[in-house]
C-alpha positions in Angstrom: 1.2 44.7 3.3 -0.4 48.3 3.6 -3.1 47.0 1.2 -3.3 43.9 2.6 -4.5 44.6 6.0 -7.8 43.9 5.0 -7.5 40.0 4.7 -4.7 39.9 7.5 -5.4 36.8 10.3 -3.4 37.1 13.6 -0.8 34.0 12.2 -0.7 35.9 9.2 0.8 39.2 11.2 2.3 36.8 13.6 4.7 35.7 10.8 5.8 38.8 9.5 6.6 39.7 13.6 9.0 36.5 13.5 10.2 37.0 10.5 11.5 40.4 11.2 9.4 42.5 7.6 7.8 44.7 10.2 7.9 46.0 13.3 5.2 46.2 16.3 5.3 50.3 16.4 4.9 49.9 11.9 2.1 47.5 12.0 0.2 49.8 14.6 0.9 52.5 12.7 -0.6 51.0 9.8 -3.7 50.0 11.2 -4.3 53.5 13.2 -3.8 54.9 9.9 -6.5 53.0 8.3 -8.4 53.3 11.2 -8.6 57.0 10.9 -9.6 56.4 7.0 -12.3 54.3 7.7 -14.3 55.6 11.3 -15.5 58.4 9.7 -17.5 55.8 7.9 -18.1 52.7 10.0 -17.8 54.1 13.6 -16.6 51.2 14.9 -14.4 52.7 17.7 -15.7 54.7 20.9 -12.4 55.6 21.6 -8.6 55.1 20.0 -5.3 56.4 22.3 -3.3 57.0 19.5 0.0 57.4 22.1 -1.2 54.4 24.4 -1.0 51.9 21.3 2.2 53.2 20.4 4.0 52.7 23.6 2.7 49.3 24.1 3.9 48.5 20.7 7.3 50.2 21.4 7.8 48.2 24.5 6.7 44.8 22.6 9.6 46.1 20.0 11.8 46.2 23.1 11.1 43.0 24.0 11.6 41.5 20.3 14.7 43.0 20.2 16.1 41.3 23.2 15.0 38.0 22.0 12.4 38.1 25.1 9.0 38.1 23.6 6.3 37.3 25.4 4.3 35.2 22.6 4.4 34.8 18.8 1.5 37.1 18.9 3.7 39.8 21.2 2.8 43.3 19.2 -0.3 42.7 17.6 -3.1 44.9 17.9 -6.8 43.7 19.5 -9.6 45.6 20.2 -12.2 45.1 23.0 -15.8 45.8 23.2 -16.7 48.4 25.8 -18.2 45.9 28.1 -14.7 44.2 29.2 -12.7 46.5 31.7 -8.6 47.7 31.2 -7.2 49.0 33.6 -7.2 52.7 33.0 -9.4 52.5 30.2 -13.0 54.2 30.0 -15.7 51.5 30.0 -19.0 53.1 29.3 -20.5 49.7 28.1 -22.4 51.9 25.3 -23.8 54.3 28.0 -23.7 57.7 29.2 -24.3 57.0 32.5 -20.6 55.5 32.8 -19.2 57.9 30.5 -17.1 59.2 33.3 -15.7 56.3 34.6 -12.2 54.5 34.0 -11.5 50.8 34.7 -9.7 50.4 37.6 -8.5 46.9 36.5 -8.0 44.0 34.1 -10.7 41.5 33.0 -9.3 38.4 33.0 -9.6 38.2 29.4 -7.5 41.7 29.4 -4.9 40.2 31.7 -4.2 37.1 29.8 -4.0 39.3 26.5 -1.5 41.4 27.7 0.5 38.3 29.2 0.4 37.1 25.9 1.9 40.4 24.6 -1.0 41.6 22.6 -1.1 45.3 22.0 -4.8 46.7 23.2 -6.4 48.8 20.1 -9.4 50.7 21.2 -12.9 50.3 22.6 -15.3 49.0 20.2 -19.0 50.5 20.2 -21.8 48.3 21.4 -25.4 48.4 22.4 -25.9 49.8 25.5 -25.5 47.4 28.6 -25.1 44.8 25.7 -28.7 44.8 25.2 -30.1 44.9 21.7 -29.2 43.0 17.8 -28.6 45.9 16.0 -25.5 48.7 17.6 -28.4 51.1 17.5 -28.9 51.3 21.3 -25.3 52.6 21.8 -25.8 56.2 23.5 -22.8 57.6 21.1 -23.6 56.5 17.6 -25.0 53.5 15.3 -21.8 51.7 14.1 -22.1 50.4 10.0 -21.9 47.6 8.6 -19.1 47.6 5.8 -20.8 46.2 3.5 -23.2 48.5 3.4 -22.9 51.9 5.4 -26.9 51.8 5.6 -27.3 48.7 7.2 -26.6 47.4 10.9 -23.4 45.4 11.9 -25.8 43.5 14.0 -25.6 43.8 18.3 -24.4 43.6 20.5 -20.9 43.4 19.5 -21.8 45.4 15.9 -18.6 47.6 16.9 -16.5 44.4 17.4 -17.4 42.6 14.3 -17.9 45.9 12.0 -14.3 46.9 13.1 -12.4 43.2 12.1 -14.3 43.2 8.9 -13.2 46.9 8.3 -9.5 45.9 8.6 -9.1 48.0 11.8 -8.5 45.4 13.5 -6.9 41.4 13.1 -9.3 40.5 15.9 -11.6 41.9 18.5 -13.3 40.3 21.7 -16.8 40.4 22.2 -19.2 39.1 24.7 -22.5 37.0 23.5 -25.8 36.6 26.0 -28.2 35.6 23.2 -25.8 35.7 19.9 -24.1 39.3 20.3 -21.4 37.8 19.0 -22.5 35.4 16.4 -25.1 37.3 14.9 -23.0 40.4 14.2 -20.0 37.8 13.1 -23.1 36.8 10.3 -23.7 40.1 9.3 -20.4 41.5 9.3 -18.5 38.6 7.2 -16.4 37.4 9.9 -16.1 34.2 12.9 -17.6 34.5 15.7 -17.5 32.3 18.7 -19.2 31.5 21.3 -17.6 29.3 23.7 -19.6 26.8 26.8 -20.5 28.7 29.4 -17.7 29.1 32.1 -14.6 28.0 29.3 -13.4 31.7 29.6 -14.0 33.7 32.5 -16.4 36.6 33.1 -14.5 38.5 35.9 -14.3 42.2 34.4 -17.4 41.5 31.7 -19.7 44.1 33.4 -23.0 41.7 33.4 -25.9 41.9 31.7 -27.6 38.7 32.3 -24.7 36.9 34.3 -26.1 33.1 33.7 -25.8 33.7 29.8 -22.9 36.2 29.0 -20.0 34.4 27.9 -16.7 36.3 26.4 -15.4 35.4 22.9 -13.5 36.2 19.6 -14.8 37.7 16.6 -11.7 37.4 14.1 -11.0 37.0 9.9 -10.9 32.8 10.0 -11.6 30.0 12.0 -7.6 29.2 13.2 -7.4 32.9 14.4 -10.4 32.0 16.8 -9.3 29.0 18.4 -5.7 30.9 18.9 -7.6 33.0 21.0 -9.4 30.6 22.5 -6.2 28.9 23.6 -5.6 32.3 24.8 -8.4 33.1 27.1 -10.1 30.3 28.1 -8.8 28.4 31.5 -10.1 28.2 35.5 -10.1 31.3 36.6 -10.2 31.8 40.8 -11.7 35.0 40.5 -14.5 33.7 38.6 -16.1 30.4 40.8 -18.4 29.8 37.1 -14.9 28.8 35.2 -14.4 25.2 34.0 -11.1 23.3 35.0 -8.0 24.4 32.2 -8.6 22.3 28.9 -6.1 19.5 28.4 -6.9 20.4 24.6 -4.9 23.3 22.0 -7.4 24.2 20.1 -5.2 25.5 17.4 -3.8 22.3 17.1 -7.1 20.7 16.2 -7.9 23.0 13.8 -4.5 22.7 12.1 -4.9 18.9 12.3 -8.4 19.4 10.7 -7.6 18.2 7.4 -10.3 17.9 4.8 -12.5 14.9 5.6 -16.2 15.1 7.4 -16.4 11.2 6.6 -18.6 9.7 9.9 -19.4 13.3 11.5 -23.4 13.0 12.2 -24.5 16.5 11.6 -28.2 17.2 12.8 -30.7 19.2 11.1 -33.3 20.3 13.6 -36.7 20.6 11.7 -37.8 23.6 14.3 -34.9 25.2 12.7 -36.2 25.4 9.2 -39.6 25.8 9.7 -39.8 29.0 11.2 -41.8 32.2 10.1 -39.8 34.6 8.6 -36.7 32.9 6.9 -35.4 34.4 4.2 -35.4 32.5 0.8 -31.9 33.8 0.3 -30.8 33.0 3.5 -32.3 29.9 3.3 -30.9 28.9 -0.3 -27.3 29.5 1.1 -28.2 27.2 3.9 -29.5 24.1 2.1 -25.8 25.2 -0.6 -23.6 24.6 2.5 -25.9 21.6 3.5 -25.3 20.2 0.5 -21.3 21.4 0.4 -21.2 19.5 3.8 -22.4 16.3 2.6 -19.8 16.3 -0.2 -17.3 16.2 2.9 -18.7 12.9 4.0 -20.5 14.5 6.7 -24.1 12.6 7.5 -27.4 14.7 8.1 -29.2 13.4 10.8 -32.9 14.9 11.7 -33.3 16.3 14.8 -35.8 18.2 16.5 -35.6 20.8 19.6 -39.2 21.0 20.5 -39.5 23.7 22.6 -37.3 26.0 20.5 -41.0 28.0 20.3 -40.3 28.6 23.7 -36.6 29.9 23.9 -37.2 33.7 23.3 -39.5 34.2 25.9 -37.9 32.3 28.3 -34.8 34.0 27.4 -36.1 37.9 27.5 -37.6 36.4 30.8 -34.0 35.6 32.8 -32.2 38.1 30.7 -34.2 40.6 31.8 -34.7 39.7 35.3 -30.5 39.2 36.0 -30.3 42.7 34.2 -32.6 44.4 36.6 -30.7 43.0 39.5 -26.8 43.5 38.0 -28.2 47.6 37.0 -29.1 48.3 40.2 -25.5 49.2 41.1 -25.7 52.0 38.9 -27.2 54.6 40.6 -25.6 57.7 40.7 -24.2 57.5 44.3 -20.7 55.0 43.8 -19.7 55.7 40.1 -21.0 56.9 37.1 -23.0 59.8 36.4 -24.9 61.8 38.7 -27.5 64.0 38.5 -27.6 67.8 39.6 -29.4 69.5 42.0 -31.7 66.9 43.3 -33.7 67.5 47.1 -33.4 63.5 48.5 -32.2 60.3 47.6 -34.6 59.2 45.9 -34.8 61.5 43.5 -30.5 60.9 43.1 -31.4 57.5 42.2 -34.4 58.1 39.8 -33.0 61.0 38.3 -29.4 59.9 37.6 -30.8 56.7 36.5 -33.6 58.2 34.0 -31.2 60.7 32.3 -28.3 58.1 32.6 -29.8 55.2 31.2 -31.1 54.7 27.4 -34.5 53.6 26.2 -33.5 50.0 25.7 -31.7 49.6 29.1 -35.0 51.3 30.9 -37.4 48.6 28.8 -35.5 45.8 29.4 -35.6 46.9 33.5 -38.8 47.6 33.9 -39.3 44.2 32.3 -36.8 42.1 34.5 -38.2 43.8 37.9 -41.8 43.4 36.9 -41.1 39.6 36.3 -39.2 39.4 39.7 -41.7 41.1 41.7 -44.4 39.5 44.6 -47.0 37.5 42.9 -45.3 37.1 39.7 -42.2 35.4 40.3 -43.3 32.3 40.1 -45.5 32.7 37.3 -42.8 34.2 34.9 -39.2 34.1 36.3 -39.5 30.5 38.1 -41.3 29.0 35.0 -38.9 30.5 32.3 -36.0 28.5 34.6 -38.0 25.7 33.8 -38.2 26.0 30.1 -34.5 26.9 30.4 -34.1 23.3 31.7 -36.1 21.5 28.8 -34.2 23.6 26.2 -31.2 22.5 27.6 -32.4 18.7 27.6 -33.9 18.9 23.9 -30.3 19.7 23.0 -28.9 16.8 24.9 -31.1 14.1 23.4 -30.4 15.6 19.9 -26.8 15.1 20.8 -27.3 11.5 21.5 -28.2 11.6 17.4 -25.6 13.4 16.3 -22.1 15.3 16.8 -22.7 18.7 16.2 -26.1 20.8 15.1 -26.3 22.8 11.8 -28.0 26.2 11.4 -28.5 29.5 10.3 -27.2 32.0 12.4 -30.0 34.6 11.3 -33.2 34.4 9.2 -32.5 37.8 7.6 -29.5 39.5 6.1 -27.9 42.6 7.8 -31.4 44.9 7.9 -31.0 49.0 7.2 -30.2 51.3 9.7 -33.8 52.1 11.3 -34.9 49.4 9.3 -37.2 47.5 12.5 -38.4 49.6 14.8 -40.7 47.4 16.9 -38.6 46.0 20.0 -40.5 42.7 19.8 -39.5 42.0 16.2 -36.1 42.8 16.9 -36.0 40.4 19.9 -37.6 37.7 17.5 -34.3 37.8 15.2 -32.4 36.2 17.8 -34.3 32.9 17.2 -31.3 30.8 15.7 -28.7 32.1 18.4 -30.6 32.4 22.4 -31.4 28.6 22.9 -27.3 27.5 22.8 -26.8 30.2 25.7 -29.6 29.0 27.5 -27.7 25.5 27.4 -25.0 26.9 28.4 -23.3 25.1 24.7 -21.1 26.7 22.7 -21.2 27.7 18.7 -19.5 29.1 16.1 -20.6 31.6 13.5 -18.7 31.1 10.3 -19.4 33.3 6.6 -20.9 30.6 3.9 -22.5 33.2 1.1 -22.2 36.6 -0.4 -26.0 37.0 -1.5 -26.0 38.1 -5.2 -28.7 41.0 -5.2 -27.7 42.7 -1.8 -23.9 42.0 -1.8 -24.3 41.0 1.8 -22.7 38.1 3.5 -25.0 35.2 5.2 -23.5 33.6 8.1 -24.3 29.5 9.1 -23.9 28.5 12.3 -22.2 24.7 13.7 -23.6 24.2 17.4 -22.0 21.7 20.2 -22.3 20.2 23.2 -20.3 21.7 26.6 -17.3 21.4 26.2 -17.6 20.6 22.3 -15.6 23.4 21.3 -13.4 21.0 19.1 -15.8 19.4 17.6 -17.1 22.5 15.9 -14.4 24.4 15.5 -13.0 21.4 13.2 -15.6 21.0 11.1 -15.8 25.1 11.0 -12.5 25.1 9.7 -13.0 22.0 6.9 -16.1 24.0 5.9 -14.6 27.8 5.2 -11.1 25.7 3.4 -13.7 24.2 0.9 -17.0 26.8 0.7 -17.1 28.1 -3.0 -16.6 31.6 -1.8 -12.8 32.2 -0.1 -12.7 35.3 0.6 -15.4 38.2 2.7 -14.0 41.2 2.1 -16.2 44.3 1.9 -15.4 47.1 -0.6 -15.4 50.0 1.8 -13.9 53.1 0.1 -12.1 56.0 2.3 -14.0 58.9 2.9 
């Protein structure tokens, strides 16, 4: 198994747990060990407590041993991006302005892991505030892809996504606002998921933009992330945005998936493959799974979401805006860092603010309270609602057509390290991923191609409706049994 831990799913640990060939306290072991191998590389991790996973794994042991566990999945590690709070945990969310502070609670999310048993493995890197495509904006370090040290894991969640496709972890959770956690998924070689807005509850996510963030897994296959799903998701009273609890197990529609696509419309929205910029390799692996898809018995129907040309500046419109009013908290007076030797209170908050906060975070509020201000509210922040609402009704007339939507996830391959240094082309890579928040639909990210020059993976992406999480998690699943390629495992080697 030590040389294994690299391919490992959750069911696949989950078994050997039953089973009795390892321990909780061993299989930490194992992965902390690799761990510490691989971060000098990847920096995936902000921070690891070495004796905290140990005793959570001991007491899981404990609970094994006295035929008590908690779940099948009792004693296996997780990580968590350092956006979703734990209690006694830092949560810097990327930043040195809340590099002092420790979570003085669960997320939701955190609560129903532990309930579950799962053992809580470190704080994976991010872009600050969750705010940029590329895990250069953390205020620490750039996390690597492992594929290839000199490229991005993609953003937000790069540490998330970098860290499962390292081996550090079986499974991470990330939060995606415009595709932090599908586009990194893409880059990284992993699933990432993105469930409807509201199916898993955002109390203890510190917000970015709070309309679009939406927690979800990043993990080795497609089963792993509906187990998780099953796990997190449900109404939530101290979140008034959750959906009622699914009637639906996930897992057990994935497991019932079988291998036929025969009648699933699958639509192909023309906006989609006509945009500026594609890549041709990309873009070959696209049309092979298209074609792959078919095979399955799955129709294509055309589709077309007209105001996709829209999306991105709607999107940097309300992200931007919600951002500007969720940061103003942090201000150097309740939490978080505070400047020295300042004469009034407003220089506290300017001060602590401007040394606190990175360039990315500053941009993005400037942006969000320029859009909100007197005399241009209604000329930027009022009509971006409105193009909101026609994104979200191009979606539902295309799902009159058809069952799910097919995609790319990106229209590039992981990019290097430094590699785009213009903010407004980096925003433009979000083009396949921002509309489905906007919707508030979900979407799954799932690996399709290991390009031949550049050894990198390429991602495609199988959007729903609300609520349509078993629609594409299904056909996910049928697709990654019968792609060409089975396995996406990078060949990092130890420093």
């Amino acid at each position: 198994m030590k040389n294994n831990l690299n391919k490992m799913t959750l069911c696949d640990v989950s078994d050997l747990l039953i089973s009795g060939e390892i321990t909780s306290s061993e299989l930490c072991s194992l992965y902390l060990s690799r761990t510490k191998k691989m971060e000098p590389k990847i920096q995936a991790f902000l921070k690891v407590d070495e004796d905290e996973i140990l005793r959570q794994a001991s007491a899981s042991d404990k609970r094994r041993g006295e035929g008590k566990p908690l779940s099948r999945f009792d004693g296996i590690p997780i990580s968590l991006k350092d956006v979703i709070n734990a209690k006694g945990e830092q949560c810097t969310c990327g930043s040195k302005i809340l590099e002092t502070y420790n979570s003085v609670y669960d997320a939701t999310v955190t609560e129903r892991l532990r309930n579950k048993g799962l053992v809580l493995f470190g704080r994976n890197n991010m872009d600050e505030f969750a705010m940029g495509s590329s895990c250069e904006n953390s205020a620490y370090f750039s996390t690597k892809n492992p594929w290839d040290i000199s490229r991005v894991p993609g953003g937000s969640s790069g540490g998330s996504a970098a860290a499962v496709s390292a081996g550090e972890v079986p499974a991470s959770l990330g939060s995606d606002t415009g595709g932090s956690v599908r586009q990194p998924a893409a880059f990284c070689g992993v699933v990432g998921l993105k469930p409807t807005y509201g199916r898993v509850s955002r109390y203890g996510l510190v917000a970015y933009a709070s309309s679009l963030d939406q927690i979800g897994p990043i993990t080795r296959d497609v089963k792993d992330s509906a187990v998780l799903l099953d796990i997190i998701s449900g109404c939530d009273p101290k979140d008034s945005t959750t959906l009622p609890d699914s009637k639906i197990s996930f897992e057990e529609i994935v497991n019932a998936s079988g291998d036929d696509l025969s009648g699933l419309r699958i639509g192909l929205p023309k906006e989609y493959f006509e945009v500026d910029g594609l890549d041709k390799d990309i873009k070959f692996s696209v049309d092979k799974t298209i074609e792959k898809l078919k095979s399955l018995g799955a129709k294509m129907v055309d589709v077309s979401l007209p105001h996709t040309k829209y999306a991105i500046a709607a999107y940097y419109v309300i992200a931007t805006a919600e951002a500007s009013a969720n940061l103003a908290r942090f201000d150097g007076v309740r939490y978080g860092k505070r400047t020295e030797g300042y004469n009034d209170l407003n220089e506290l908050y300017s001060r602590s603010r401007g040394e606190g906060f990175g360039e990315e975070v500053k941009r993005r509020i400037l942006l969000g309270t320029f859009v909100l201000s007197s005399g241009y509210y209604d000329a930027y922040y009022l009509k971006a609602q409105k193009v909101r609402t026609l994104v979200k009704n191009d979606f539902d007339e295309a799902f009159k057509k058809c069952d799910i939507i097919f995609s790319p996830v990106t229209p590039t391959p992981a990019f290097e390290i430094g590699g785009i240094t213009d903010p407004v082309q980096m925003y433009l890579a979000d083009i396949y991923t921002i509309s489905v928040n906007l919707a508030g639909n979900c979407a799954i990210s799932v690996p399709a191609d290991i390009l031949k020059e550049s050894n990198l993976p390429v991602g495609v992406q199988f959007l729903g409706p609300a609520f349509g999480e078993d629609k594409i998690l299904k056909v996910a699943k049928v697709f990654e049994e019968n792609r060409d390629i089975k396995e996406f495992i990078p060949e990092v080697k130890y420093v």
